[in-house]
mmCIF file of the N, C-alpha and C atoms, coordinates in Angstrom:
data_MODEL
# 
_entry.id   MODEL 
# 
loop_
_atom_site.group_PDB 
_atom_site.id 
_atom_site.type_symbol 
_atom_site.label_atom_id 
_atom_site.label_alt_id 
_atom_site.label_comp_id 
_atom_site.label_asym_id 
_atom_site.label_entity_id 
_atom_site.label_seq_id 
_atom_site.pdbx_PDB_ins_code 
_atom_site.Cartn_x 
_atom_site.Cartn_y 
_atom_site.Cartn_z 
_atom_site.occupancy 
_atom_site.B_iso_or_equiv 
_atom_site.pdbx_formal_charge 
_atom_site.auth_seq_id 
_atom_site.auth_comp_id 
_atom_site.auth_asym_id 
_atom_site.auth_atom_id 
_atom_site.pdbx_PDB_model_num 
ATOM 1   N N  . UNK A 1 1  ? 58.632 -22.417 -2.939  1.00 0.00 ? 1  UNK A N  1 
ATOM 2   C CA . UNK A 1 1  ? 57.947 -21.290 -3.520  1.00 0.00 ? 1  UNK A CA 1 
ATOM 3   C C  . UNK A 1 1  ? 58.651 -20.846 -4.818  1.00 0.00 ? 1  UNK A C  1 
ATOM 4   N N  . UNK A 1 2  ? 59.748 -20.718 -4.720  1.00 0.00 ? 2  UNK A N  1 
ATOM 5   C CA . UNK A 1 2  ? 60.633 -20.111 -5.914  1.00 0.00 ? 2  UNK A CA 1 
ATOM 6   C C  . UNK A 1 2  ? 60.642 -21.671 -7.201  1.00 0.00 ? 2  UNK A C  1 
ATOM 7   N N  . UNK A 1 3  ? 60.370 -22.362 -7.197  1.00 0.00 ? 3  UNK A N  1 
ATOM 8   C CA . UNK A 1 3  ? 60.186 -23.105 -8.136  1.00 0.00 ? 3  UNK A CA 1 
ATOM 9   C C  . UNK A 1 3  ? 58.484 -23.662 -8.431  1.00 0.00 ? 3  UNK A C  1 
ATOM 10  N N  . UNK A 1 4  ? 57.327 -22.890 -7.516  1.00 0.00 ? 4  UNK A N  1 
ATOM 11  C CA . UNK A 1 4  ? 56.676 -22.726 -8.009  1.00 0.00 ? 4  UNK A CA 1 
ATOM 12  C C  . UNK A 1 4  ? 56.677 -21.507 -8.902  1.00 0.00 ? 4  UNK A C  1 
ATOM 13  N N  . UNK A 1 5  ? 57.054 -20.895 -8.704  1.00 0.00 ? 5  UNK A N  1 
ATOM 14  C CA . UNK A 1 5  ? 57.703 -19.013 -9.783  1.00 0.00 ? 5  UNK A CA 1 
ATOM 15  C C  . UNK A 1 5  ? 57.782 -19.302 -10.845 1.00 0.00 ? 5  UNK A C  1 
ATOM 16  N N  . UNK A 1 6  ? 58.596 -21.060 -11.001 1.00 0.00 ? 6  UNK A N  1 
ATOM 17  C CA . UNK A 1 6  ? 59.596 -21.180 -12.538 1.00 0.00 ? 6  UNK A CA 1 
ATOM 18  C C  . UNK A 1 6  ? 58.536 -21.989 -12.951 1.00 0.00 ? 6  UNK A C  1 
ATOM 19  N N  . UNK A 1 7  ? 57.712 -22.471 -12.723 1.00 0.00 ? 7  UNK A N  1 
ATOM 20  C CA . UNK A 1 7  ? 57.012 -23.462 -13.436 1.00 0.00 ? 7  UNK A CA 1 
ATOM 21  C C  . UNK A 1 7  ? 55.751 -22.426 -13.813 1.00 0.00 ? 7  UNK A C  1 
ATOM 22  N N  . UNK A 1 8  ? 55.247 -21.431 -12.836 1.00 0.00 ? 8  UNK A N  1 
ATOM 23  C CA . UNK A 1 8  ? 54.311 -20.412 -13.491 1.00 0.00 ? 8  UNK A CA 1 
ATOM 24  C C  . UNK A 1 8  ? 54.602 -19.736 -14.530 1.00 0.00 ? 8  UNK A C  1 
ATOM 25  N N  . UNK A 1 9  ? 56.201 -19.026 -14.844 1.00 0.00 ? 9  UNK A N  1 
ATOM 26  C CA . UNK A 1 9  ? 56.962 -18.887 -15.745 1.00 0.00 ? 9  UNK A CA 1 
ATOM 27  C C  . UNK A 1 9  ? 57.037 -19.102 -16.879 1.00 0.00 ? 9  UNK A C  1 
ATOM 28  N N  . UNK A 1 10 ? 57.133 -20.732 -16.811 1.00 0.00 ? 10 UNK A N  1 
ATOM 29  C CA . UNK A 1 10 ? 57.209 -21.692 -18.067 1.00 0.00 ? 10 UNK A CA 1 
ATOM 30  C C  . UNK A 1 10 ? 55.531 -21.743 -18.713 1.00 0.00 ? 10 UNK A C  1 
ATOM 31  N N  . UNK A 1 11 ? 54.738 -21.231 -18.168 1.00 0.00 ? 11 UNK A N  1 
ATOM 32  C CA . UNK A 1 11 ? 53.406 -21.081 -18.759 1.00 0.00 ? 11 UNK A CA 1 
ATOM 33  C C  . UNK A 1 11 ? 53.560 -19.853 -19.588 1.00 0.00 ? 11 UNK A C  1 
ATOM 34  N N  . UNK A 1 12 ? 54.544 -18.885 -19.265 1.00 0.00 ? 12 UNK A N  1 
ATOM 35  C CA . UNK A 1 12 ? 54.191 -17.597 -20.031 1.00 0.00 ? 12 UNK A CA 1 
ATOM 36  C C  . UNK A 1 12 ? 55.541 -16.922 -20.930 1.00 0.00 ? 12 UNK A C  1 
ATOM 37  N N  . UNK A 1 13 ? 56.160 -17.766 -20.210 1.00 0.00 ? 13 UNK A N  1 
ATOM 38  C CA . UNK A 1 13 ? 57.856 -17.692 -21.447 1.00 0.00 ? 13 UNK A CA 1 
ATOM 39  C C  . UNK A 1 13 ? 58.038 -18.636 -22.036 1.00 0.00 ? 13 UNK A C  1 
ATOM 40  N N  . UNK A 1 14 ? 59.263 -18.604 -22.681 1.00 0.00 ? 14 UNK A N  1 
ATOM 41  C CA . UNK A 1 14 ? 60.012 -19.971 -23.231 1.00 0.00 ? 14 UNK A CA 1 
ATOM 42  C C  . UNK A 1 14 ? 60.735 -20.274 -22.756 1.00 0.00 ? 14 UNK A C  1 
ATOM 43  N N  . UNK A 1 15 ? 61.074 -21.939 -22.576 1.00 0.00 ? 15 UNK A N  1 
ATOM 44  C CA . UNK A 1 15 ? 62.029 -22.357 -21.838 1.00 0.00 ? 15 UNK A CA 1 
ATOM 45  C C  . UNK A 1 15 ? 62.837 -21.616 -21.466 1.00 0.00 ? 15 UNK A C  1 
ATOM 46  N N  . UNK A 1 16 ? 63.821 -21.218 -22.574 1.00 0.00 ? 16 UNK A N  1 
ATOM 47  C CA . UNK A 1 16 ? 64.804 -20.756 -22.242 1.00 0.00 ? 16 UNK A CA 1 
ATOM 48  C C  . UNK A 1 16 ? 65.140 -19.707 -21.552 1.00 0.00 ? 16 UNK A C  1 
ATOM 49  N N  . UNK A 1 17 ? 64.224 -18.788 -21.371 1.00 0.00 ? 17 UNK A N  1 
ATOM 50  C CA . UNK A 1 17 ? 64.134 -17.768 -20.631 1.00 0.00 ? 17 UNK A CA 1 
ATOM 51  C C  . UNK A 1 17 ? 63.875 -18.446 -19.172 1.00 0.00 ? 17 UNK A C  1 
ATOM 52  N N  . UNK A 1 18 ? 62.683 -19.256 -18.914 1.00 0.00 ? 18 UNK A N  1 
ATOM 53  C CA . UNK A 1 18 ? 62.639 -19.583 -18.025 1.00 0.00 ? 18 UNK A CA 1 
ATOM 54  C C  . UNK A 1 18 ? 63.700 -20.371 -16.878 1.00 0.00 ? 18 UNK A C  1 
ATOM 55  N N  . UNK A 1 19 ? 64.073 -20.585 -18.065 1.00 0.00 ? 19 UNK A N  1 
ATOM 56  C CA . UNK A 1 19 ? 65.900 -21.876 -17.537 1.00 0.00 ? 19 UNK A CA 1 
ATOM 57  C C  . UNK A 1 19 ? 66.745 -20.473 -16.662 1.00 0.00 ? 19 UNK A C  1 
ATOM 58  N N  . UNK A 1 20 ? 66.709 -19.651 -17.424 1.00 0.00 ? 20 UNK A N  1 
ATOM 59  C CA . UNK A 1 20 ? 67.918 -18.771 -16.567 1.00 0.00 ? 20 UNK A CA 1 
ATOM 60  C C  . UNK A 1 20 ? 67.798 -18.539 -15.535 1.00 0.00 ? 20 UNK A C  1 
ATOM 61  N N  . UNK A 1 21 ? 66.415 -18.856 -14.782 1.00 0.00 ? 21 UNK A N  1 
ATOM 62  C CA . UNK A 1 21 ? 66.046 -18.417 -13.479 1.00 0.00 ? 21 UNK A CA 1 
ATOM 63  C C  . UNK A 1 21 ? 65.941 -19.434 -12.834 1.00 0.00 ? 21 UNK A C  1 
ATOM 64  N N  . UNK A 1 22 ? 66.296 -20.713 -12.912 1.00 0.00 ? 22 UNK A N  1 
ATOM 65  C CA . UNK A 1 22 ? 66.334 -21.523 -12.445 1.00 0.00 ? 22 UNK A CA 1 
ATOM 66  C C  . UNK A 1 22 ? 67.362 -21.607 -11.210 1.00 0.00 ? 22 UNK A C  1 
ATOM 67  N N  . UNK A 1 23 ? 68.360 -20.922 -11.182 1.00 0.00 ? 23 UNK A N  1 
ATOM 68  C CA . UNK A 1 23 ? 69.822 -20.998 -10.323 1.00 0.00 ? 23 UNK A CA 1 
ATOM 69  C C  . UNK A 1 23 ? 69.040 -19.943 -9.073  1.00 0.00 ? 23 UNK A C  1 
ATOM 70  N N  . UNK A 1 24 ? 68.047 -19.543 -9.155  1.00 0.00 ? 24 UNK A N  1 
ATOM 71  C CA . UNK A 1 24 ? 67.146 -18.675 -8.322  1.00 0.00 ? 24 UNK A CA 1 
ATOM 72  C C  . UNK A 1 24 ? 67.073 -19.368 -6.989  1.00 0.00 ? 24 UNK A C  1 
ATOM 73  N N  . UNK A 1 25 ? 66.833 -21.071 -7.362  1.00 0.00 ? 25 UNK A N  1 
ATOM 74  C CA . UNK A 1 25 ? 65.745 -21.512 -6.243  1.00 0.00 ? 25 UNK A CA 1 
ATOM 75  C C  . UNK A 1 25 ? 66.626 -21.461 -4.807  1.00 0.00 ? 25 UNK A C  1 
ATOM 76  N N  . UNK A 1 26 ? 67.896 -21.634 -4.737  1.00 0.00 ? 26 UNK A N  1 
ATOM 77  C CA . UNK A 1 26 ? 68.593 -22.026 -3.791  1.00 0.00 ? 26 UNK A CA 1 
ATOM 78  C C  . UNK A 1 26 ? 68.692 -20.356 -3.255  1.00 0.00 ? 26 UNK A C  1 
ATOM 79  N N  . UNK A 1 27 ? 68.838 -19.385 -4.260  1.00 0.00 ? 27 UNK A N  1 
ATOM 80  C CA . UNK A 1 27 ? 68.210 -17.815 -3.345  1.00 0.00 ? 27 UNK A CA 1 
ATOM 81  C C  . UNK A 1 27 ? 67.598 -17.580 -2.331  1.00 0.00 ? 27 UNK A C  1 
ATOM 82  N N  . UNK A 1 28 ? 66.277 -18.239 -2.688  1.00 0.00 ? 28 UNK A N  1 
ATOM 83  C CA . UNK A 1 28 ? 64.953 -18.402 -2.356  1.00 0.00 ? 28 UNK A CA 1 
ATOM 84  C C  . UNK A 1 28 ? 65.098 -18.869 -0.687  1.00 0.00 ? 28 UNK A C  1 
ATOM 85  N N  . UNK A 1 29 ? 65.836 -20.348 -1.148  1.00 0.00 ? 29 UNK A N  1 
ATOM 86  C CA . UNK A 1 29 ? 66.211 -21.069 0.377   1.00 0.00 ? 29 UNK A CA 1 
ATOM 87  C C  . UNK A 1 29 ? 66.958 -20.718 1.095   1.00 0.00 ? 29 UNK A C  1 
ATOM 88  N N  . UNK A 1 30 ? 68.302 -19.469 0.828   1.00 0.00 ? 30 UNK A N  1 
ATOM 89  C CA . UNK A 1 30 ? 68.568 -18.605 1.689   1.00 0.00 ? 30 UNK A CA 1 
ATOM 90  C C  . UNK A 1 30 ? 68.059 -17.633 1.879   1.00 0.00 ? 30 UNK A C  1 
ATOM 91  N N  . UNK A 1 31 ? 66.967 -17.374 1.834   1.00 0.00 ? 31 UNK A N  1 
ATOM 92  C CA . UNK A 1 31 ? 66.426 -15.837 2.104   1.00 0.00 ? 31 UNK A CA 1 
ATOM 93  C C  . UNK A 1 31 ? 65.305 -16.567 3.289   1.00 0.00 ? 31 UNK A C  1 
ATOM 94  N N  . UNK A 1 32 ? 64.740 -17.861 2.805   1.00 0.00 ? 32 UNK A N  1 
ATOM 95  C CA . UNK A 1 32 ? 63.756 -18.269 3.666   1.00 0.00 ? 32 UNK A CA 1 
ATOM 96  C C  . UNK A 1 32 ? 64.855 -18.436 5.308   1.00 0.00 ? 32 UNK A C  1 
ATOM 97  N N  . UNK A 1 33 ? 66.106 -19.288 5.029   1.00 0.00 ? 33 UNK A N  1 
ATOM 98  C CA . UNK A 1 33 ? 66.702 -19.188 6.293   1.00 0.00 ? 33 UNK A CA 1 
ATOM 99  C C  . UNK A 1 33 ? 66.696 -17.847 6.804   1.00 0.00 ? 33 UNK A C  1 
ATOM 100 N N  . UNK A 1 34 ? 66.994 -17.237 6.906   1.00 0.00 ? 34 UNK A N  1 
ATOM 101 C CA . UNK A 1 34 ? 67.521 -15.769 6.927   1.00 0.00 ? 34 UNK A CA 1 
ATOM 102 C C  . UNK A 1 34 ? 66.197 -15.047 7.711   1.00 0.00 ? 34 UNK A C  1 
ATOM 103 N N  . UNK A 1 35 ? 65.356 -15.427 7.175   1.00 0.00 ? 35 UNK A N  1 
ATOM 104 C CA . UNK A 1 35 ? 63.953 -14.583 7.787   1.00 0.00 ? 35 UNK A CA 1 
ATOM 105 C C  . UNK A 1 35 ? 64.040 -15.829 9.220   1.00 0.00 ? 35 UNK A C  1 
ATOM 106 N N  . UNK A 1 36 ? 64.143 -17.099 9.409   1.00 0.00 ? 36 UNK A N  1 
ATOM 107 C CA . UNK A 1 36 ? 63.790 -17.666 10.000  1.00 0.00 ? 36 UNK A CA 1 
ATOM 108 C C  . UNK A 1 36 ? 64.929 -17.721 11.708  1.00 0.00 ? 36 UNK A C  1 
ATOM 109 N N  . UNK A 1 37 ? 65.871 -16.734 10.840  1.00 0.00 ? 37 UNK A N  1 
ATOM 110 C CA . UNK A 1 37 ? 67.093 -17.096 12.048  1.00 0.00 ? 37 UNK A CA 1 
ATOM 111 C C  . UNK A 1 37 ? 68.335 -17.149 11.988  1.00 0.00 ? 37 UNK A C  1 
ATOM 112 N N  . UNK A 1 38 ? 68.631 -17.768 10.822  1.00 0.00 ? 38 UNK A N  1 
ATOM 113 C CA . UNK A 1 38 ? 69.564 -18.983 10.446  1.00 0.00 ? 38 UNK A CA 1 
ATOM 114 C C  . UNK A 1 38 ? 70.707 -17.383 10.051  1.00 0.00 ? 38 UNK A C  1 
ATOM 115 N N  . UNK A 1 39 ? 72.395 -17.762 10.522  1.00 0.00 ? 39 UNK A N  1 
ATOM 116 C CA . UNK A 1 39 ? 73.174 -16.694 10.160  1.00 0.00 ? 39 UNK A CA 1 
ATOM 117 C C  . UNK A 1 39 ? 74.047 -17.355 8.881   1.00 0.00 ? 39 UNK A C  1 
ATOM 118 N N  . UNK A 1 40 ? 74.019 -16.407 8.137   1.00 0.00 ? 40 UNK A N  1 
ATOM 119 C CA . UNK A 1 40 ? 74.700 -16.640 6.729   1.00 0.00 ? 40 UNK A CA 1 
ATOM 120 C C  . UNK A 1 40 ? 75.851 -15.989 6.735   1.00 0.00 ? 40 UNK A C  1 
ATOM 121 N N  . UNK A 1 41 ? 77.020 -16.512 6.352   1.00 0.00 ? 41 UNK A N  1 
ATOM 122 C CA . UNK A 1 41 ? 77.973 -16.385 6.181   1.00 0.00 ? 41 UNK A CA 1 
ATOM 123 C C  . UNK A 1 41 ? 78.492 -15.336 4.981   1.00 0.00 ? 41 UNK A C  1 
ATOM 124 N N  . UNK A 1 42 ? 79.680 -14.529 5.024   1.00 0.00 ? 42 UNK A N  1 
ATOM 125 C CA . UNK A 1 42 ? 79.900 -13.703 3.964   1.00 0.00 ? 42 UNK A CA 1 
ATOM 126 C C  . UNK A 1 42 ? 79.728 -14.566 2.758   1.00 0.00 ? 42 UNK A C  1 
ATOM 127 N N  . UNK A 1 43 ? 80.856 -15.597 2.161   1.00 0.00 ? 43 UNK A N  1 
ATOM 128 C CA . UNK A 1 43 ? 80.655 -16.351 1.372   1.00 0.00 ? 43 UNK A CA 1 
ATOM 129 C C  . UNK A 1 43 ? 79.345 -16.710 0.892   1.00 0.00 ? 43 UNK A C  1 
ATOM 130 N N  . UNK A 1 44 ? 78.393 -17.016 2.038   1.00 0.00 ? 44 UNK A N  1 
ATOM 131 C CA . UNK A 1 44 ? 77.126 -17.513 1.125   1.00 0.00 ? 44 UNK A CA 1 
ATOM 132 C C  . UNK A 1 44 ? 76.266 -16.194 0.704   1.00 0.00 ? 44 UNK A C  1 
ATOM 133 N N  . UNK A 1 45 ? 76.691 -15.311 1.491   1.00 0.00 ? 45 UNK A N  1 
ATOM 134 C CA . UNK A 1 45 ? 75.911 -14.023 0.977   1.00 0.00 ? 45 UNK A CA 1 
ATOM 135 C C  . UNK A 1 45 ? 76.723 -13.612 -0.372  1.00 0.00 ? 45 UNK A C  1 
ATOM 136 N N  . UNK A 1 46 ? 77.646 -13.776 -0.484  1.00 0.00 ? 46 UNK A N  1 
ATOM 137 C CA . UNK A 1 46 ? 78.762 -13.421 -1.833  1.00 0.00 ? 46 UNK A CA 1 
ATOM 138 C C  . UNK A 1 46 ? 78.326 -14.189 -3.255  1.00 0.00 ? 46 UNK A C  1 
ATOM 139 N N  . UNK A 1 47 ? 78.218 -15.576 -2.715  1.00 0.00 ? 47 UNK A N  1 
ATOM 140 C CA . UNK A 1 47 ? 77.848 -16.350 -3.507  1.00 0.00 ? 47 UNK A CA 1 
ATOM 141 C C  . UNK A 1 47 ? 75.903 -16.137 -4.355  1.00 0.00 ? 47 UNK A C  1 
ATOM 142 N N  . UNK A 1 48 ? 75.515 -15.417 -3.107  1.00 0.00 ? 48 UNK A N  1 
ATOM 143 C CA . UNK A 1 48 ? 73.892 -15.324 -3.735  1.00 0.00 ? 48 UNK A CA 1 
ATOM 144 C C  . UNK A 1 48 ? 73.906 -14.038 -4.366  1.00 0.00 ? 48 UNK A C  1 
ATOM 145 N N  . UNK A 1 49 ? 74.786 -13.079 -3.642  1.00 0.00 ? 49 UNK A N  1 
ATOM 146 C CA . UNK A 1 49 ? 75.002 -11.546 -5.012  1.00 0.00 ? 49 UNK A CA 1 
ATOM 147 C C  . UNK A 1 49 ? 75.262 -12.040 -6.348  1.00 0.00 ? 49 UNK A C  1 
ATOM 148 N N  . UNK A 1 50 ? 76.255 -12.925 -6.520  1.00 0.00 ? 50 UNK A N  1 
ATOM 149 C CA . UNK A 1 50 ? 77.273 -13.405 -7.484  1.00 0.00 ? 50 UNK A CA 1 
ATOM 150 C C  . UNK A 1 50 ? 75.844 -14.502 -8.515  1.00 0.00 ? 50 UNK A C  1 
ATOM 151 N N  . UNK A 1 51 ? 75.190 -15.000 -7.858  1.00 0.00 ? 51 UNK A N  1 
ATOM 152 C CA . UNK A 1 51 ? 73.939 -15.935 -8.903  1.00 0.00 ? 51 UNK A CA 1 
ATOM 153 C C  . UNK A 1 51 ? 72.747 -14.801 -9.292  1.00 0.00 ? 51 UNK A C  1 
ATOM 154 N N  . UNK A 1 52 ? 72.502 -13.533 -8.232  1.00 0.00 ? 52 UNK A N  1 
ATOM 155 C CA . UNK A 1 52 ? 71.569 -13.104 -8.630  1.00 0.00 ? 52 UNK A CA 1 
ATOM 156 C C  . UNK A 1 52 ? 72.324 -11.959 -9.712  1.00 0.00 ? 52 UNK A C  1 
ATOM 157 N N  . UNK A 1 53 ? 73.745 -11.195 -9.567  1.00 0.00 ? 53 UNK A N  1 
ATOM 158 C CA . UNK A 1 53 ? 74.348 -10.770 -10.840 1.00 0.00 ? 53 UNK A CA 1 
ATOM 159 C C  . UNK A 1 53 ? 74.509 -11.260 -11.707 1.00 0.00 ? 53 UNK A C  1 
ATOM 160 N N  . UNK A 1 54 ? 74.490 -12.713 -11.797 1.00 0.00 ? 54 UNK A N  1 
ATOM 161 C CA . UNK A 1 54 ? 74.571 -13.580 -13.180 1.00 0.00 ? 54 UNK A CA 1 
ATOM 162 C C  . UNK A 1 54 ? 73.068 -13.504 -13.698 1.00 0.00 ? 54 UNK A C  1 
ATOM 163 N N  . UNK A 1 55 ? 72.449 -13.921 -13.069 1.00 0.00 ? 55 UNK A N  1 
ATOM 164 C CA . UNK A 1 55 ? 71.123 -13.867 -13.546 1.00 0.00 ? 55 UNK A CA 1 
ATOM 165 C C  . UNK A 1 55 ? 70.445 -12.830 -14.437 1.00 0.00 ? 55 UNK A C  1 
ATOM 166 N N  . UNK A 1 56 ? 70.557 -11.950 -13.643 1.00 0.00 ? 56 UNK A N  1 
ATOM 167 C CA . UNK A 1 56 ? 70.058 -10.539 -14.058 1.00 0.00 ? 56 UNK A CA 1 
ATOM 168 C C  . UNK A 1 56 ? 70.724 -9.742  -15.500 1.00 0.00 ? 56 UNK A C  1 
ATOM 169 N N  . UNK A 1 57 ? 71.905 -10.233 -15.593 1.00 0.00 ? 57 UNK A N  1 
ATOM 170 C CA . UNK A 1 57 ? 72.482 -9.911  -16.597 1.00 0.00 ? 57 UNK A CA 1 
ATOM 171 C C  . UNK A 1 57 ? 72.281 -10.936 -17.918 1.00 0.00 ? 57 UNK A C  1 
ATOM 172 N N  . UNK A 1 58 ? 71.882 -12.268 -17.691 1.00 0.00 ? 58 UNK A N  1 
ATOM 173 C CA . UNK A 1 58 ? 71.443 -13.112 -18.340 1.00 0.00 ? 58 UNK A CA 1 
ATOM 174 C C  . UNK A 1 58 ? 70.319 -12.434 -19.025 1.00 0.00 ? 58 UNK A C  1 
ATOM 175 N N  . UNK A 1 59 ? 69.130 -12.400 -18.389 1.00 0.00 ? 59 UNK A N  1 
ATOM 176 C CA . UNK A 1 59 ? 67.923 -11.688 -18.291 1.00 0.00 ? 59 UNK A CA 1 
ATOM 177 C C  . UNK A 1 59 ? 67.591 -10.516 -19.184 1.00 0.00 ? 59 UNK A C  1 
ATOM 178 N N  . UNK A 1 60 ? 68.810 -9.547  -18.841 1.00 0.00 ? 60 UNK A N  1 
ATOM 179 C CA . UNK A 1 60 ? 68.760 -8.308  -20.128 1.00 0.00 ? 60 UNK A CA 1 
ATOM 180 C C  . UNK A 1 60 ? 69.465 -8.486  -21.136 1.00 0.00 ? 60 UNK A C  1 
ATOM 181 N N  . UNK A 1 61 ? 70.490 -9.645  -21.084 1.00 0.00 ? 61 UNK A N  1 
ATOM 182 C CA . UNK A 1 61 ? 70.897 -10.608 -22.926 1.00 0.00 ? 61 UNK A CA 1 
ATOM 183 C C  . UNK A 1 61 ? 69.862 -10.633 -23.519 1.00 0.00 ? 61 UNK A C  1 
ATOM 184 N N  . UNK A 1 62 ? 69.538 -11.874 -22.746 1.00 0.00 ? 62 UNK A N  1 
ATOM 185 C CA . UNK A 1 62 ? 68.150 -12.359 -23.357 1.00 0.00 ? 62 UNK A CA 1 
ATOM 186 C C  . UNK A 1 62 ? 67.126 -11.356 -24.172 1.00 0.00 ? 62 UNK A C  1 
ATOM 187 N N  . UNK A 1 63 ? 66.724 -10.373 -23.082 1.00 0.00 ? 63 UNK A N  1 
ATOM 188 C CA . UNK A 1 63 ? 65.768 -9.394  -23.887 1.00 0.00 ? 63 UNK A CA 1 
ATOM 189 C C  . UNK A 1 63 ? 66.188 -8.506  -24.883 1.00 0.00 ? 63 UNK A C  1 
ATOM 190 N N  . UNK A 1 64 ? 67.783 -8.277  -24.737 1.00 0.00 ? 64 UNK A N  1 
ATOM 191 C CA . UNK A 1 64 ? 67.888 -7.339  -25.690 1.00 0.00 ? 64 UNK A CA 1 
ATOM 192 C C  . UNK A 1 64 ? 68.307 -8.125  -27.079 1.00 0.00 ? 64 UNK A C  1 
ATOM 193 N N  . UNK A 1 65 ? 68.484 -9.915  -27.102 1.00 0.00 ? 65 UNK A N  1 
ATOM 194 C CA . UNK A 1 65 ? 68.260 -10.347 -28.519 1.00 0.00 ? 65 UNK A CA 1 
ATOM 195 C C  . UNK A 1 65 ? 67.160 -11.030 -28.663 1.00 0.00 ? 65 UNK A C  1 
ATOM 196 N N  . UNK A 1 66 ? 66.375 -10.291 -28.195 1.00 0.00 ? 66 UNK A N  1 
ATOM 197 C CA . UNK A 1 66 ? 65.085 -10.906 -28.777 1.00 0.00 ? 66 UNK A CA 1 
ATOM 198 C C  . UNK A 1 66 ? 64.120 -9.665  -29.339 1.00 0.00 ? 66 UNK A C  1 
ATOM 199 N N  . UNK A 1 67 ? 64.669 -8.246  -29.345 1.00 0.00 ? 67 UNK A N  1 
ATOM 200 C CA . UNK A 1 67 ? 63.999 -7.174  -29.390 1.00 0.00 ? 67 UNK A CA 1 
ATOM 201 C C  . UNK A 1 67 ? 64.847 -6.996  -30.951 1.00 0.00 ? 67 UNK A C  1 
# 
């Protein structure tokens, strides 16, 4: 699902914007475990704060040099 997101994305951004969200998809596949059962570990929960704080901060770079 989350890399159908990035390819809908890439219809309405530019790459490069779209690229930053790419480190998303493996999010995606822990959140799907997670609903399904599956117990996540501090680390991997650390590790998905730590991609979605990178991200997000990527995200408002991005917009604020392009404004």
């Amino acid at each position: 699902m989350a890399f159908w997101f990035y390819l809908a994305a890439l219809r309405q951004l530019p790459a490069s914007v779209a690229g930053a969200f790419l480190p998303m998809i493996p999010i995606f596949g822990m959140a799907a475990a997670y609903v399904i059962g599956e117990r996540l570990t501090e680390r991997q929960l650390a590790g998905a704060a730590l991609v979605v704080l990178a991200t997000g901060l990527l995200a408002v770079s991005q917009a604020r040099d392009s404004t």
